[in-house]
N, CA, C and O of each residue as an XYZ file, in Angstrom:
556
protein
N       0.841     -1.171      0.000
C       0.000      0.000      0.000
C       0.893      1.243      0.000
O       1.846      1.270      0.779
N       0.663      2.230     -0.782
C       1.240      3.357     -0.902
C       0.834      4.294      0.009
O      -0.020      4.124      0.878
N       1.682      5.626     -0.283
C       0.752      6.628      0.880
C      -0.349      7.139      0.446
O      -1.203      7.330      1.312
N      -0.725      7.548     -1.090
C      -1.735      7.782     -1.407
C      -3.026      6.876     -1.008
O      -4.140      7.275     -0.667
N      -2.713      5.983     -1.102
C      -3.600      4.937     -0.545
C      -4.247      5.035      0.465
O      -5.447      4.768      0.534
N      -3.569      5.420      1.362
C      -3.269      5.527      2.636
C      -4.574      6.806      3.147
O      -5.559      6.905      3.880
N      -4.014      7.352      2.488
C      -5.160      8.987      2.738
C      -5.827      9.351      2.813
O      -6.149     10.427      3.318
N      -6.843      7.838      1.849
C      -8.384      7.569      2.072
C      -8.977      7.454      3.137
O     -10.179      7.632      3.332
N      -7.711      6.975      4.317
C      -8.503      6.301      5.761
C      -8.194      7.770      6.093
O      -9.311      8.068      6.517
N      -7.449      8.944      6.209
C      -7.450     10.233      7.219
C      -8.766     10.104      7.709
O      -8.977      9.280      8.599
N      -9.757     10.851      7.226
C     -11.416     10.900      8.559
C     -10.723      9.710      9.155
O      -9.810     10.018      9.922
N     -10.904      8.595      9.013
C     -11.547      7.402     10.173
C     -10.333      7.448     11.454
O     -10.635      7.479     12.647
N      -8.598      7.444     10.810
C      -8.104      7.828     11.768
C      -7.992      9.341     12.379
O      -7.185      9.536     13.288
N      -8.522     10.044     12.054
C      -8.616     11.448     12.914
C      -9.990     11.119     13.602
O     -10.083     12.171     14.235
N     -10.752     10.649     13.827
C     -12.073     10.042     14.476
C     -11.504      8.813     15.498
O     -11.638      8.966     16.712
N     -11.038      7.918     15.105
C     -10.496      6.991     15.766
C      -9.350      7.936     17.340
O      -9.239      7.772     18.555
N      -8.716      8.936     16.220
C      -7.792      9.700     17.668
C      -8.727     10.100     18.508
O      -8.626      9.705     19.670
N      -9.933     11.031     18.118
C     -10.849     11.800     19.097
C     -11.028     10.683     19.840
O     -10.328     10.523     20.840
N     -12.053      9.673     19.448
C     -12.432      8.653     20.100
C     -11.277      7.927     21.657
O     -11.689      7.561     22.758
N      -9.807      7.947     21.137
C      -9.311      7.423     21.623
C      -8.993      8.479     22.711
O      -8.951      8.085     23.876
N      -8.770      9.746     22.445
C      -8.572     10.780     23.840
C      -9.790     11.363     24.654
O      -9.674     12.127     25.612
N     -11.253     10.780     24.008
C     -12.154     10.637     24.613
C     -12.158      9.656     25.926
O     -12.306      9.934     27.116
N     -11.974      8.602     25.370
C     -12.062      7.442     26.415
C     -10.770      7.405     27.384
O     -10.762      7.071     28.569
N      -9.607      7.857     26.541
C      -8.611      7.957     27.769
C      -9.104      8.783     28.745
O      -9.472      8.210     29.771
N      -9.235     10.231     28.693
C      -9.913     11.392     29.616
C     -11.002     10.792     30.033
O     -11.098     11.233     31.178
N     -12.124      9.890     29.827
C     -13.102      9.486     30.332
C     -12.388      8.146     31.473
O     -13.060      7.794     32.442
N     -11.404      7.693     31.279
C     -10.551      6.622     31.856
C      -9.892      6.812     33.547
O      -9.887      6.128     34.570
N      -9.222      8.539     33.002
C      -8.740      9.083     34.177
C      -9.374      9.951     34.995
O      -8.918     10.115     36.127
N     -10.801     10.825     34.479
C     -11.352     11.506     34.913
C     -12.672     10.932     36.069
O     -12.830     11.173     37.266
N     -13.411     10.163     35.183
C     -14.561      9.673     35.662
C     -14.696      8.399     36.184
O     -15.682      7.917     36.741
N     -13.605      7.889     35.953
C     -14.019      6.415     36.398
C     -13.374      6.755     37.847
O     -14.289      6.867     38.663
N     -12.042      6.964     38.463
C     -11.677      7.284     40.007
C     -12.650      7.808     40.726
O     -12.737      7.569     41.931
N     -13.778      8.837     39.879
C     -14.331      9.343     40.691
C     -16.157      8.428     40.859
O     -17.094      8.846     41.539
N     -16.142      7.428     40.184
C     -17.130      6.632     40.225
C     -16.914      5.831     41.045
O     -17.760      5.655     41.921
N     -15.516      4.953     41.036
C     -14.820      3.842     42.294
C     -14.657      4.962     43.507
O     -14.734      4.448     44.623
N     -14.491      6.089     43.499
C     -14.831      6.360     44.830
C     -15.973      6.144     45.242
O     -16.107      5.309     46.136
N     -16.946      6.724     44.797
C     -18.452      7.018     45.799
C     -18.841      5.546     46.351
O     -19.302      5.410     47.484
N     -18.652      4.579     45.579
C     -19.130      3.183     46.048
C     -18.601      3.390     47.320
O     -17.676      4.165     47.566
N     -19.473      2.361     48.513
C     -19.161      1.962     49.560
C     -18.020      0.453     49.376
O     -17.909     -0.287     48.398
N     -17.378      0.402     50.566
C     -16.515     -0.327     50.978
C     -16.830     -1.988     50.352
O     -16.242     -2.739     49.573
N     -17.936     -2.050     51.073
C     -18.710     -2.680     51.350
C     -19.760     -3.566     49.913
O     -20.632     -4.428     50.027
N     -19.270     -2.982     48.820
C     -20.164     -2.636     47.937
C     -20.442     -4.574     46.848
O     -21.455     -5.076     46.362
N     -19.269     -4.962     46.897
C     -19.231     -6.133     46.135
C     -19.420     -7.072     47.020
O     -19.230     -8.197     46.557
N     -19.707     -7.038     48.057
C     -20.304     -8.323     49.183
C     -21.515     -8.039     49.298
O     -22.098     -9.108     49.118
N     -22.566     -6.924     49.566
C     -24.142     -7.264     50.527
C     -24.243     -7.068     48.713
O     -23.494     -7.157     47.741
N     -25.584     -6.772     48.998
C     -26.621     -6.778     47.773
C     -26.553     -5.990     46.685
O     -27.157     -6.234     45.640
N     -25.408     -4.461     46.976
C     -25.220     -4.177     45.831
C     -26.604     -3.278     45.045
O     -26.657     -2.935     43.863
N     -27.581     -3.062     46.056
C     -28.358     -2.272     45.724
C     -28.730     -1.069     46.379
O     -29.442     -1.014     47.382
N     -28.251     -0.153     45.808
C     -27.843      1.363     46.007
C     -29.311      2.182     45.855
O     -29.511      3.201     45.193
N     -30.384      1.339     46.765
C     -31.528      2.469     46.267
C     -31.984      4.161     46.607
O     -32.972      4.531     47.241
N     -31.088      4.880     46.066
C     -31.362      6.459     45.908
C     -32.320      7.237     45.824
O     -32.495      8.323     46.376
N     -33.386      6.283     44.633
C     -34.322      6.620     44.206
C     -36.044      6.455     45.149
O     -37.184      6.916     45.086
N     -35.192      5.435     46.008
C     -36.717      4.798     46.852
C     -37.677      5.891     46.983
O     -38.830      5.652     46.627
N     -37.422      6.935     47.390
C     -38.478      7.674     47.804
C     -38.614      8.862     46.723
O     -39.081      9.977     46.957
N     -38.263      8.536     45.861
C     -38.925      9.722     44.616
C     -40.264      9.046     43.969
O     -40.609      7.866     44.030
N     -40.841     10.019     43.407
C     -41.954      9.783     42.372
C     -41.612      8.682     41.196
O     -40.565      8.816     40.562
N     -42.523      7.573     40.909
C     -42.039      6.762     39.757
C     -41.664      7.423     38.822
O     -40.434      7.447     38.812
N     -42.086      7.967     38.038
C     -41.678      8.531     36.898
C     -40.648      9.453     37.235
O     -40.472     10.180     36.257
N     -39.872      9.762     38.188
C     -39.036     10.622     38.306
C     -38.005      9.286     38.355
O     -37.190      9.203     37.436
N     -38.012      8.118     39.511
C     -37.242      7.176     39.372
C     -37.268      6.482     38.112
O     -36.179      6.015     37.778
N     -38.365      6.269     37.218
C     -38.161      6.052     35.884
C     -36.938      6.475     35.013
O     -36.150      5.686     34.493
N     -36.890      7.925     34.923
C     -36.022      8.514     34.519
C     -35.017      8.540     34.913
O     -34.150      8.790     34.076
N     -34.578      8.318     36.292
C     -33.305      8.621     36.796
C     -32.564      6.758     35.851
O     -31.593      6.594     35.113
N     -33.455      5.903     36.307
C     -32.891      4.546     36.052
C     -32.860      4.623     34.048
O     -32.020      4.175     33.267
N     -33.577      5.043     33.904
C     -33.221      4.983     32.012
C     -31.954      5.945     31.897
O     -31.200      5.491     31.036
N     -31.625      6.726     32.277
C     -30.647      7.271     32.517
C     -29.365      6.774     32.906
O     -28.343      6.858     32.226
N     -29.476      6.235     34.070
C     -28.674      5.428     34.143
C     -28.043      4.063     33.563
O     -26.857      3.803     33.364
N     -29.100      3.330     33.367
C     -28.547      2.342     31.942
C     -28.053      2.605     30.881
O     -27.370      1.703     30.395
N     -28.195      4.098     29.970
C     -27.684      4.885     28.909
C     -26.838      5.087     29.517
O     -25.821      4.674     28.961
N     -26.608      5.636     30.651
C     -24.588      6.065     30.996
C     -23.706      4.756     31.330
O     -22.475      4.797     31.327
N     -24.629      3.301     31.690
C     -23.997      2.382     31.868
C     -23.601      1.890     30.385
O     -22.387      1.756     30.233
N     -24.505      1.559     29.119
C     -24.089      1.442     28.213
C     -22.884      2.526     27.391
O     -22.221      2.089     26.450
N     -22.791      3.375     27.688
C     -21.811      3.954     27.328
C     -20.663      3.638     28.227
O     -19.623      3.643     27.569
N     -20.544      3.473     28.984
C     -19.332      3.225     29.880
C     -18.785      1.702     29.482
O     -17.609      1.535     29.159
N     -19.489      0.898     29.521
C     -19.669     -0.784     28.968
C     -18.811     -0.138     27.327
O     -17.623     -0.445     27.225
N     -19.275      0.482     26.463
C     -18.638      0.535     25.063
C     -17.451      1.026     25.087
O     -16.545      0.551     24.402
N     -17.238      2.440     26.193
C     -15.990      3.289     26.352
C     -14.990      1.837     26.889
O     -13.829      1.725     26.497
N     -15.375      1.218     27.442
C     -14.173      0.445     28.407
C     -13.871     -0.719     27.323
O     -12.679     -1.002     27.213
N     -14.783     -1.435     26.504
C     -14.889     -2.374     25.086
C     -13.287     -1.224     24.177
O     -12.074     -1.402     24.060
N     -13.954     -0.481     23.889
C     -13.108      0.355     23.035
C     -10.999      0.590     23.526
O      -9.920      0.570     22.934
N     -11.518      0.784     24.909
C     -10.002      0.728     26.076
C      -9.455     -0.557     26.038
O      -8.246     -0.763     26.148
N     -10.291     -1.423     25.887
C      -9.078     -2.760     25.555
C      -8.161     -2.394     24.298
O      -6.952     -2.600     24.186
N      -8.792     -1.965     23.633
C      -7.695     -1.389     21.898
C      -7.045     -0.144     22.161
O      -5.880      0.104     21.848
N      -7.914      0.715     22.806
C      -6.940      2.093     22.835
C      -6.422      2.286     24.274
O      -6.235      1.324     25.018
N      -6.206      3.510     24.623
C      -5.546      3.326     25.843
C      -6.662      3.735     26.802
O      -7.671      4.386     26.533
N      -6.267      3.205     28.016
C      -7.691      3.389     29.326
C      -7.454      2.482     30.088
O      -6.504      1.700     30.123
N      -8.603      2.614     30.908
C      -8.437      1.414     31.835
C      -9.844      0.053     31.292
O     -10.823     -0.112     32.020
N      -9.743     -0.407     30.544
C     -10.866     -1.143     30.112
C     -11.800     -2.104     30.646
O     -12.993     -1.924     30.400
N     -11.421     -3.171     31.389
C     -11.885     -3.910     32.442
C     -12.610     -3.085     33.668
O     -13.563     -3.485     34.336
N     -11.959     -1.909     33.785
C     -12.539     -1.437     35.108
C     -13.793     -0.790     34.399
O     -14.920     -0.956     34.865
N     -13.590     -0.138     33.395
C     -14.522      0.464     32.982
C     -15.742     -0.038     32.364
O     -16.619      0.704     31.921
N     -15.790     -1.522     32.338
C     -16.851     -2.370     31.914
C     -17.523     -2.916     33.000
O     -18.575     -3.546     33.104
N     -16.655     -2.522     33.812
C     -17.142     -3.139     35.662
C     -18.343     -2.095     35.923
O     -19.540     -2.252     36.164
N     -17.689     -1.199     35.803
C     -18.310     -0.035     36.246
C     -20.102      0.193     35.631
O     -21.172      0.298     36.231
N     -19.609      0.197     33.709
C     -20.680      0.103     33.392
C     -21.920     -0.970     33.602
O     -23.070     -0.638     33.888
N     -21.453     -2.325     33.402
C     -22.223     -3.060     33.963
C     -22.739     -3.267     35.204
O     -23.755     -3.942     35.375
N     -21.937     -2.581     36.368
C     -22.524     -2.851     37.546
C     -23.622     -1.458     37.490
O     -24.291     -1.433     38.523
N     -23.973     -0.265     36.501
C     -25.268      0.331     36.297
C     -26.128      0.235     35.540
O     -27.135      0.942     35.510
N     -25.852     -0.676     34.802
C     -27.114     -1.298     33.586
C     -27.971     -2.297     34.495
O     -27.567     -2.566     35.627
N     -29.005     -2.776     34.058
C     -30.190     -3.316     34.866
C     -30.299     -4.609     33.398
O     -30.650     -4.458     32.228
N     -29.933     -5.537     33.984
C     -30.006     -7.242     32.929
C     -30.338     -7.938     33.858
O     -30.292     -7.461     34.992
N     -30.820     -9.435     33.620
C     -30.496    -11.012     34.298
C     -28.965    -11.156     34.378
O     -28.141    -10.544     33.699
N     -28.837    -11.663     34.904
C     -27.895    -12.122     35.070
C     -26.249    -11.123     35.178
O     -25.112    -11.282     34.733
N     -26.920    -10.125     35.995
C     -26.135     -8.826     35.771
C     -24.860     -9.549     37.107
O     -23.681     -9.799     36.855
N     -25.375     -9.696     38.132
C     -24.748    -10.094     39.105
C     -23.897    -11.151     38.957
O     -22.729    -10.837     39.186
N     -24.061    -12.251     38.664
C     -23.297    -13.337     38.245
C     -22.017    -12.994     37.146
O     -20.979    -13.653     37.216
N     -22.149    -12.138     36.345
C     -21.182    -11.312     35.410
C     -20.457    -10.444     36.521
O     -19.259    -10.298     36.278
N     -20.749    -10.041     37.286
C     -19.658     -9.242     38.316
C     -18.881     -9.924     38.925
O     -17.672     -9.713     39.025
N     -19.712    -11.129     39.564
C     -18.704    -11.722     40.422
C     -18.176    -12.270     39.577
O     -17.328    -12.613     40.401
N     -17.695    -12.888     38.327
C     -16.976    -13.736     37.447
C     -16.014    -12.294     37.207
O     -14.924    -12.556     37.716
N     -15.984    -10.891     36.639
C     -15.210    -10.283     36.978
C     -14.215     -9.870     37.948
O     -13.018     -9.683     37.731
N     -14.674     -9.782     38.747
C     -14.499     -8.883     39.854
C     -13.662    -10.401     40.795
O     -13.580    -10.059     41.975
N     -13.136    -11.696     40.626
C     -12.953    -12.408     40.632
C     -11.324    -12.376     40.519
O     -10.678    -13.136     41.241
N     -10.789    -11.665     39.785
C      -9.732    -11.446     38.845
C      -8.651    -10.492     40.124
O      -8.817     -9.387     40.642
N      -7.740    -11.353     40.251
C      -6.704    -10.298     41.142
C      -6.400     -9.417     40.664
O      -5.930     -8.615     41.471
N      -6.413     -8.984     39.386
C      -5.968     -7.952     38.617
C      -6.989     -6.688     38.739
O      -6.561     -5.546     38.576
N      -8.140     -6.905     38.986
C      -9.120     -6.110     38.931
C      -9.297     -5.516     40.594
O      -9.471     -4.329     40.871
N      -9.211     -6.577     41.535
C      -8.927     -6.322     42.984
C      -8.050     -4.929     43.044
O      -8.482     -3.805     43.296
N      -6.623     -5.341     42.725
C      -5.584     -4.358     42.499
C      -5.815     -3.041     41.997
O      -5.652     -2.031     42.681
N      -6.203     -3.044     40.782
C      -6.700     -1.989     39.871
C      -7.809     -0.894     40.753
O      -7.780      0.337     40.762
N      -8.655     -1.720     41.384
C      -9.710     -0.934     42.131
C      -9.362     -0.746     42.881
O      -9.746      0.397     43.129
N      -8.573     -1.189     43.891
C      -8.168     -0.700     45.375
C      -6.798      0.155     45.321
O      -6.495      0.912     46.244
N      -6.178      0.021     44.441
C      -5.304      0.942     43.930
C      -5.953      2.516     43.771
O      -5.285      3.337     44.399
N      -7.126      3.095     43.051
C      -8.108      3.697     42.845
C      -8.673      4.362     43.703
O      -8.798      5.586     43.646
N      -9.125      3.572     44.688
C      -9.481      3.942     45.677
C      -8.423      4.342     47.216
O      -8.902      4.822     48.244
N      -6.933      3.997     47.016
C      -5.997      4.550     47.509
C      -5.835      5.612     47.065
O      -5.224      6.286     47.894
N      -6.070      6.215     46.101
C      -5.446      7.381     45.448
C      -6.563      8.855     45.633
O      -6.394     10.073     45.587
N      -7.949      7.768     45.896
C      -8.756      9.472     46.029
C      -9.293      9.552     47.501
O     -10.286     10.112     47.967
N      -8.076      8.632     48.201
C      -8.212      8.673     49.922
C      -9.419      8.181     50.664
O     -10.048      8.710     51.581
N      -9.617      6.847     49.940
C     -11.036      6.205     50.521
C     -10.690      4.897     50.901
O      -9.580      4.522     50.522
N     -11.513      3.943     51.695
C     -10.983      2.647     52.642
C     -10.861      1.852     51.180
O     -11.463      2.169     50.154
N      -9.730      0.494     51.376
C     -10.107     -0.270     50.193
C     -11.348     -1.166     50.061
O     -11.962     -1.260     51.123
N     -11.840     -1.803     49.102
C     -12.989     -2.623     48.843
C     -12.597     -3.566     50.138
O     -11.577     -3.769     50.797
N     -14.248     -4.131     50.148
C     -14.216     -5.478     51.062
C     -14.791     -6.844     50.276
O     -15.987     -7.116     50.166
N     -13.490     -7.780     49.667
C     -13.976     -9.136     49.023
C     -14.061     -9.826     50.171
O     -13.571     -9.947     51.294
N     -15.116    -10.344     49.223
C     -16.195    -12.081     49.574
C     -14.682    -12.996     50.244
O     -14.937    -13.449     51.359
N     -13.718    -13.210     49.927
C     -12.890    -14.072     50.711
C     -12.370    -13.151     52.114
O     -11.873    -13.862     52.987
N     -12.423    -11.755     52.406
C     -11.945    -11.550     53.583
C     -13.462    -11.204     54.223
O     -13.372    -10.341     55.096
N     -14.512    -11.567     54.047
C     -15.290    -12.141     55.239
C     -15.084    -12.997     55.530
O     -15.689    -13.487     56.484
């Protein structure tokens, strides 16, 4: 392939860069500050964070469609971070642990399973001065 050749792809890689300093900045910005707010506590009890209990349905309607749209985006941003740079695994943690599926739970703990991911998160959570997680083996 020549360079002319080549020149045809410019858009897709100047799109591909945005994309990729999107998700990095979305990598370092938002995700530390998402592994903070969780409680300690968060991957052992139930894992259900209800905020919404005492609002109006349709107000909790919205908050939860909302939230599955920022979980699916977070789920694609962190898909995309396995290829570009980010933190990718964490960021699929993240998203999936706010999307609403079957079998949502059973997909966490098969993640979240991973010493690598232990590390990664409690590392995270050293850094924005919060207790580390509490795993299912140190109860």
């Amino acid at each position: 392939m020549t360079l002319p050749d080549l020149q045809q792809y410019t858009p897709l890689l100047k799109w591909l860069g945005i994309i990729s300093f999107v998700t990095f900045m979305t990598s370092i910005l938002l995700i530390p500050w998402l592994i903070r707010l969780l409680p300690p506590d968060y991957f052992i009890r139930g894992r259900k964070l209800s905020v919404t209990a005492h609002l109006p349905p349709t107000v909790s309607l919205i908050l939860a469609l909302l939230r599955n749209i920022f979980g699916v985006l977070l789920l694609l941003a962190g898909f995309a971070m396995l290829f570009l740079p980010g933190q990718g695994i964490l960021t699929m943690l993240l998203g999936i642990s706010l999307l609403n599926f079957p079998g949502k739970h059973a997909l966490i703990e098969k993640l979240i399973q991973r010493p690598s991911v232990h590390q990664g998160l409690n590392w995270i959570r050293a850094k924005t001065r919060r207790p580390p997680f509490i795993w299912e083996k140190e109860v």
